[in-house]
C-alpha atoms as a printed R data frame, in Angstrom:
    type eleno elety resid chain resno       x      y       z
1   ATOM     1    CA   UNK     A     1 -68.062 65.520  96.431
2   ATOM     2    CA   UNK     A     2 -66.909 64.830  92.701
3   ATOM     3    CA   UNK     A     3 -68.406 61.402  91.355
4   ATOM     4    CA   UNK     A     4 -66.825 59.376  88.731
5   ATOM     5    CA   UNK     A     5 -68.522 59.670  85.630
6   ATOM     6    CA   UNK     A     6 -70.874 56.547  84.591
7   ATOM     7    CA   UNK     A     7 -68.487 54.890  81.576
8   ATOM     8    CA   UNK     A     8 -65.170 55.065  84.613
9   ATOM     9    CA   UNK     A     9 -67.451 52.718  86.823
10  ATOM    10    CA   UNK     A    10 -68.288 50.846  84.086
11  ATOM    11    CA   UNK     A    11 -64.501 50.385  82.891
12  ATOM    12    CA   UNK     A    12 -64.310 49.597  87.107
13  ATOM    13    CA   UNK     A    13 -66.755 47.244  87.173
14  ATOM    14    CA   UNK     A    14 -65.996 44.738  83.671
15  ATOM    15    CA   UNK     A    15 -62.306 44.855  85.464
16  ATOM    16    CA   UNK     A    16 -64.212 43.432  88.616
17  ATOM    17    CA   UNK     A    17 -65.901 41.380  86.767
18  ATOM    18    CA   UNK     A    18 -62.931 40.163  84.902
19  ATOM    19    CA   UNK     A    19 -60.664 39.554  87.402
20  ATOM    20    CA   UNK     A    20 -63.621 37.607  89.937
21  ATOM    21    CA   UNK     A    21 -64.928 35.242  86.804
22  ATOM    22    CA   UNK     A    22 -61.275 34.235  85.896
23  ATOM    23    CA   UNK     A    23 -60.167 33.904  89.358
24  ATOM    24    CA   UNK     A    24 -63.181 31.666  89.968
25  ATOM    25    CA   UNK     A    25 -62.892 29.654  87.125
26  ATOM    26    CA   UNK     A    26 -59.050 28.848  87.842
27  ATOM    27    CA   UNK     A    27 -60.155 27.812  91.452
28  ATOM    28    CA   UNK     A    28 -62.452 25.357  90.381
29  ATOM    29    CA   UNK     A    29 -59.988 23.818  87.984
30  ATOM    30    CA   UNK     A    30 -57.072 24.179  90.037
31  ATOM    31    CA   UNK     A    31 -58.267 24.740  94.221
32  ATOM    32    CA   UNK     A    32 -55.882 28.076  93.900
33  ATOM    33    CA   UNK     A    33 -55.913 31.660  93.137
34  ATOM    34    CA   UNK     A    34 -52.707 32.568  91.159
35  ATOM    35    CA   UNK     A    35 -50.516 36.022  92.179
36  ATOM    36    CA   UNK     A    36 -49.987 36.219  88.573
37  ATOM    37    CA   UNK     A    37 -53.989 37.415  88.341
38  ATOM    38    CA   UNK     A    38 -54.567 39.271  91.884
39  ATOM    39    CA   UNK     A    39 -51.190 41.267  92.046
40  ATOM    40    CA   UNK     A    40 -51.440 43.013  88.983
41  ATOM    41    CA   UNK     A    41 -55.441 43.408  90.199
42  ATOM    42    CA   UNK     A    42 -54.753 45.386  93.279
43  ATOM    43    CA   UNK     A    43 -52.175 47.653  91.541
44  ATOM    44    CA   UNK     A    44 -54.268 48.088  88.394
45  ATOM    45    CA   UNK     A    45 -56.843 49.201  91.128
46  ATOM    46    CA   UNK     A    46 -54.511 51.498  92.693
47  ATOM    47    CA   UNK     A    47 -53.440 53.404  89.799
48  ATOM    48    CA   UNK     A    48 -56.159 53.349  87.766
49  ATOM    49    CA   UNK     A    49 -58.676 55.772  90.213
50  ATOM    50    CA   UNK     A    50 -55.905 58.291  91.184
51  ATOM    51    CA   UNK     A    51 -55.154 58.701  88.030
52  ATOM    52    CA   UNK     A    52 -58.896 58.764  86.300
53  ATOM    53    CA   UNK     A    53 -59.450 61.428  89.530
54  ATOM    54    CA   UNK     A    54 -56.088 63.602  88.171
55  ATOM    55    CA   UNK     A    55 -57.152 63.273  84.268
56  ATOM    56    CA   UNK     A    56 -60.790 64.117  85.173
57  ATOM    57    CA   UNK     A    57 -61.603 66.234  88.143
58  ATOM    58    CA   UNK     A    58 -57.864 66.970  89.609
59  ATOM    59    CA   UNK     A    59 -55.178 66.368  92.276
60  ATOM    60    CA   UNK     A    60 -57.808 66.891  94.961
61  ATOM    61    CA   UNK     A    61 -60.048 64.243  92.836
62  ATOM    62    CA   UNK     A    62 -56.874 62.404  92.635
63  ATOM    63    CA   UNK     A    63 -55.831 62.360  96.280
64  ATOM    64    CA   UNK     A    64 -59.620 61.512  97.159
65  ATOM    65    CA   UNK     A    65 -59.480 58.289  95.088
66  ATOM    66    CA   UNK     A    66 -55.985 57.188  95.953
67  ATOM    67    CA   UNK     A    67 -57.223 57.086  99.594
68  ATOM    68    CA   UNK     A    68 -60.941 55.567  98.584
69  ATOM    69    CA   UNK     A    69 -58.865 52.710  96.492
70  ATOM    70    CA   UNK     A    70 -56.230 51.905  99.451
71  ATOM    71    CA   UNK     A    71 -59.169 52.220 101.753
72  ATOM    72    CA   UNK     A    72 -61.656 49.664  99.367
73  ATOM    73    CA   UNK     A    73 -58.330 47.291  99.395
74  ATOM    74    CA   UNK     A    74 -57.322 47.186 102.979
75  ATOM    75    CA   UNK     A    75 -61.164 46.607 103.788
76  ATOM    76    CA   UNK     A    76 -60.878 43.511 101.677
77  ATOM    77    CA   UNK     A    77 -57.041 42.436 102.395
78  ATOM    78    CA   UNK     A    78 -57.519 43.030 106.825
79  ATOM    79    CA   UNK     A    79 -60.606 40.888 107.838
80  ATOM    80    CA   UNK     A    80 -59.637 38.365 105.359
81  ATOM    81    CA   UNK     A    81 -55.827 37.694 106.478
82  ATOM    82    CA   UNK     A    82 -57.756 37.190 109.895
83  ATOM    83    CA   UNK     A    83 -59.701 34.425 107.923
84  ATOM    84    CA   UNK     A    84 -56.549 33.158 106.599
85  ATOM    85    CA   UNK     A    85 -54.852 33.143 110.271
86  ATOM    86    CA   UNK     A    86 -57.833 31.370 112.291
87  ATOM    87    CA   UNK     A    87 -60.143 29.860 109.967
88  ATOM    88    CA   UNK     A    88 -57.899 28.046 106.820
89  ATOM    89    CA   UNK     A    89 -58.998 30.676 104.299
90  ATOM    90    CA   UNK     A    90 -56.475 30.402 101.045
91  ATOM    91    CA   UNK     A    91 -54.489 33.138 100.758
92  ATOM    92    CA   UNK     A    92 -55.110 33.788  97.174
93  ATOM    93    CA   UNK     A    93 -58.834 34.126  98.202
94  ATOM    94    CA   UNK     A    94 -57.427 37.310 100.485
95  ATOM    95    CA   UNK     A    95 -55.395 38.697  97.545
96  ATOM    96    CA   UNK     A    96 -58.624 38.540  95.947
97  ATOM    97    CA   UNK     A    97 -60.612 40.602  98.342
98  ATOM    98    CA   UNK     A    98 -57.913 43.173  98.382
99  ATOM    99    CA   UNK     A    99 -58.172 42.998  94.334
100 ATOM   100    CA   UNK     A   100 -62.070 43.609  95.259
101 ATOM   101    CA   UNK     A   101 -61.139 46.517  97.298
102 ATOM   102    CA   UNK     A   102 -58.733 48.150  95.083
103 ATOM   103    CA   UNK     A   103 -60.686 47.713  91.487
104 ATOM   104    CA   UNK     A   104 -64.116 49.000  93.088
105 ATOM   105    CA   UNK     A   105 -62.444 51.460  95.362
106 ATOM   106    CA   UNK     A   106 -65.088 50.865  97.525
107 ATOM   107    CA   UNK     A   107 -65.176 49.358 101.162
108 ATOM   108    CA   UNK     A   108 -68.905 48.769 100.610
109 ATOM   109    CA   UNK     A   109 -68.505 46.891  97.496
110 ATOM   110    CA   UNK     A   110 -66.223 44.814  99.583
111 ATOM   111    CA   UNK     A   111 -68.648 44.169 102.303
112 ATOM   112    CA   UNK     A   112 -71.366 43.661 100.220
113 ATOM   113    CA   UNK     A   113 -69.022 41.437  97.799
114 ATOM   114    CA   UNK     A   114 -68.354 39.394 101.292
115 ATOM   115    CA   UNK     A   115 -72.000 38.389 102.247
116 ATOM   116    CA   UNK     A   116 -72.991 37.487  99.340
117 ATOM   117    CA   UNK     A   117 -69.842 35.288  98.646
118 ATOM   118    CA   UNK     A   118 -70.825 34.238 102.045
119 ATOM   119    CA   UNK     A   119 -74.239 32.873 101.035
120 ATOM   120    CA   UNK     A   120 -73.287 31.661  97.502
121 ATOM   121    CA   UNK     A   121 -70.207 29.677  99.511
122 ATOM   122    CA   UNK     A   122 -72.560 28.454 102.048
123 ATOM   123    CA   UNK     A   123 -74.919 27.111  99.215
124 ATOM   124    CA   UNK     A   124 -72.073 25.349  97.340
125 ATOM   125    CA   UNK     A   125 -70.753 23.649 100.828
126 ATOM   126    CA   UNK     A   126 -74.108 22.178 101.184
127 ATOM   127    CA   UNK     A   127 -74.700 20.939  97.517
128 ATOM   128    CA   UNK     A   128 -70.887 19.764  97.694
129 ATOM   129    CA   UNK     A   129 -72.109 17.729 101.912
130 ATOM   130    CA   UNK     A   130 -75.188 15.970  99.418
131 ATOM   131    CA   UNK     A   131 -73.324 14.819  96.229
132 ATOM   132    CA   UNK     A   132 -70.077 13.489  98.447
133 ATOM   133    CA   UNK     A   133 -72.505 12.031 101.093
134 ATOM   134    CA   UNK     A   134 -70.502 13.524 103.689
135 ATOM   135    CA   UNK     A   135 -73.643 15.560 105.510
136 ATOM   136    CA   UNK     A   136 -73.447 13.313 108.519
137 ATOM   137    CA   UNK     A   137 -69.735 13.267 109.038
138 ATOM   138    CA   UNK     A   138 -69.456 17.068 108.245
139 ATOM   139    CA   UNK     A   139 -71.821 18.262 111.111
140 ATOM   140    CA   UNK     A   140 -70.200 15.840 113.638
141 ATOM   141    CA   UNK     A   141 -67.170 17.411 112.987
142 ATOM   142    CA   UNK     A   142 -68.665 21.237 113.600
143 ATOM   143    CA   UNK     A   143 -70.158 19.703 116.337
144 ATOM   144    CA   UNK     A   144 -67.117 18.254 117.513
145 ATOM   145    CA   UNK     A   145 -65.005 21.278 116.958
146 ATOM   146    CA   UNK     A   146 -67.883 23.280 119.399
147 ATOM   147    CA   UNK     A   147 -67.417 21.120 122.123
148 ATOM   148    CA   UNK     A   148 -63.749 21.382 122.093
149 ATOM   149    CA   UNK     A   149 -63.824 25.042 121.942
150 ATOM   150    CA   UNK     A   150 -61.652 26.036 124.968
151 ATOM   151    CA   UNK     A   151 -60.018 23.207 125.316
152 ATOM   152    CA   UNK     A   152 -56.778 22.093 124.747
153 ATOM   153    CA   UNK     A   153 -57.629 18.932 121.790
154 ATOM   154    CA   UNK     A   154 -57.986 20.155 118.465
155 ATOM   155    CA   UNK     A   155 -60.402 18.105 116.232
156 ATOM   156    CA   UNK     A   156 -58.836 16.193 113.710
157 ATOM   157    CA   UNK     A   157 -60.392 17.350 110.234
158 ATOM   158    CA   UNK     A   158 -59.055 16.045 106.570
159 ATOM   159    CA   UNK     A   159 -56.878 18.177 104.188
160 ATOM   160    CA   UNK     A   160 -58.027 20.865 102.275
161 ATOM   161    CA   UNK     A   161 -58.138 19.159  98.814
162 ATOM   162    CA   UNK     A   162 -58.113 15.391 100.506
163 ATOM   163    CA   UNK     A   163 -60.543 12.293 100.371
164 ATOM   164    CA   UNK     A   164 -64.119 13.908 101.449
165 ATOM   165    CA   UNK     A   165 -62.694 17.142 102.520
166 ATOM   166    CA   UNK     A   166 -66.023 19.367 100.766
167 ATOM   167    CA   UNK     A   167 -63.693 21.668  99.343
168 ATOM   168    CA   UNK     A   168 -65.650 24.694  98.170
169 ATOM   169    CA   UNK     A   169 -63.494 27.013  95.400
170 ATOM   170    CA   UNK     A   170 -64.438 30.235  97.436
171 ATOM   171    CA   UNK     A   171 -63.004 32.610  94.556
172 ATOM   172    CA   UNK     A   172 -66.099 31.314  92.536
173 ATOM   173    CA   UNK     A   173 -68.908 32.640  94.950
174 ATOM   174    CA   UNK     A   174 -66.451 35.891  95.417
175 ATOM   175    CA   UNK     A   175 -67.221 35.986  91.289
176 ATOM   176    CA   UNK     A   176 -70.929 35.922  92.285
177 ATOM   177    CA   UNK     A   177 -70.719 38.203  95.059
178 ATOM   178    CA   UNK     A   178 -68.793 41.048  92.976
179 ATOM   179    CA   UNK     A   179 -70.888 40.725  90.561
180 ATOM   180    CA   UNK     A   180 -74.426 41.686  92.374
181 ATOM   181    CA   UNK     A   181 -72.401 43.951  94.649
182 ATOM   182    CA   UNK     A   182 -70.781 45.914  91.530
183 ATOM   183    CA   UNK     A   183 -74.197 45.568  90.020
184 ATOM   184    CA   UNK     A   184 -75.855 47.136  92.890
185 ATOM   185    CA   UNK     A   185 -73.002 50.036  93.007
186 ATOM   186    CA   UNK     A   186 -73.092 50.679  89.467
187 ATOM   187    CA   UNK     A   187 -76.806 51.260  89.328
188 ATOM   188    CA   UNK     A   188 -77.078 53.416  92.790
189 ATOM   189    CA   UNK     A   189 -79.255 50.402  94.726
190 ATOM   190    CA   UNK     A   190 -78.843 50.154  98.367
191 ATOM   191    CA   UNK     A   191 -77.965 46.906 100.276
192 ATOM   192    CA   UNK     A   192 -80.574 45.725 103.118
193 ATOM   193    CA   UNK     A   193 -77.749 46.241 105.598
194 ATOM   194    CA   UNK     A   194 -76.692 49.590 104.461
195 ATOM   195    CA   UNK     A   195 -79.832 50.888 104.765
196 ATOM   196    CA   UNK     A   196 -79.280 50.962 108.514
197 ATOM   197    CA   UNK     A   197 -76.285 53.351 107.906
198 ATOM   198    CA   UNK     A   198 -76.737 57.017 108.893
């Protein structure tokens, strides 16, 4: 299998860099993630490996890393607009992923992008419960919400954005999460839960 030369996955992975930082530093100003920055993101993505794999190695190259950039952005764009359906996720957070996808051309940069985002989001909720003073009122509502699970009351929680809501700007930790993951593709390290992979 042909492999992208070093200096193309480094071009890759400042654009993932670039795009993550900038989209996390306009979510903590703002609480959104503009189309302005993840549209032209996903198509950079998407024409920049097809066309690295044509100038460099050839239209079998090329076709190989259309399909590995459309596959790295649907594995970002899919599970997320199920986030965005059931669980409030921002849409712009989705775009996002699929930028992930698309830039890396890599469904495990995705997934590895995703947990830690994951952790790093999970860490800022918590710091977020303890400077709003909200840590009480927060776990009676995820309590609240498991009890009700199957039945036909919804709990009542605030606005995203409102009084107390312990917002987290999830775009940042997906700027932290790209980051090690690109990291870890760039320099050929494994992930703990890819090394369960056959």
């Amino acid at each position: 299998m042909w492999e992208a030369p070093i200096w193309v996955n480094g071009i890759a992975f400042a654009a993932l860099l670039g795009v993550t930082i900038a989209a996390g530093v306009i979510d903590l100003r703002t609480g959104k993630v503009p189309n302005r920055l993840t549209y032209p993101a996903v198509l950079a993505g998407l024409v920049f490996w097809p066309a690295v794999g044509l100038a460099l190695g050839g239209e079998g190259e090329a076709l190989s890393l259309t399909g590995a950039a459309w596959l790295g952005m649907l594995a970002g764009l899919i599970p997320f607009a199920v986030l965005v359906l059931t669980a409030g996720l921002g849409g712009g957070d989705m775009k996002l992923m699929a930028a992930v996808g698309a830039i890396s051309a890599s469904w495990e940069v995705v997934l590895s992008t995703t947990v830690y985002a994951l952790i790093v989001a999970v860490g800022m909720a918590v710091v977020v419960m303890v400077r709003q003073r909200i840590v009480k009122q927060t776990l009676g509502r995820i309590l609240a919400a498991a009890f009700l699970v199957g039945s036909r009351t919804k709990p009542r929680f605030p606005e995203p954005g409102g009084k107390n809501s312990g917002g987290v700007a999830f775009a940042a930790a997906v700027a932290v999460g790209a980051a090690v993951a690109g990291a870890e593709q760039l320099l050929g390290w494994d992930s703990p839960w890819r090394g369960f992979s056959p």
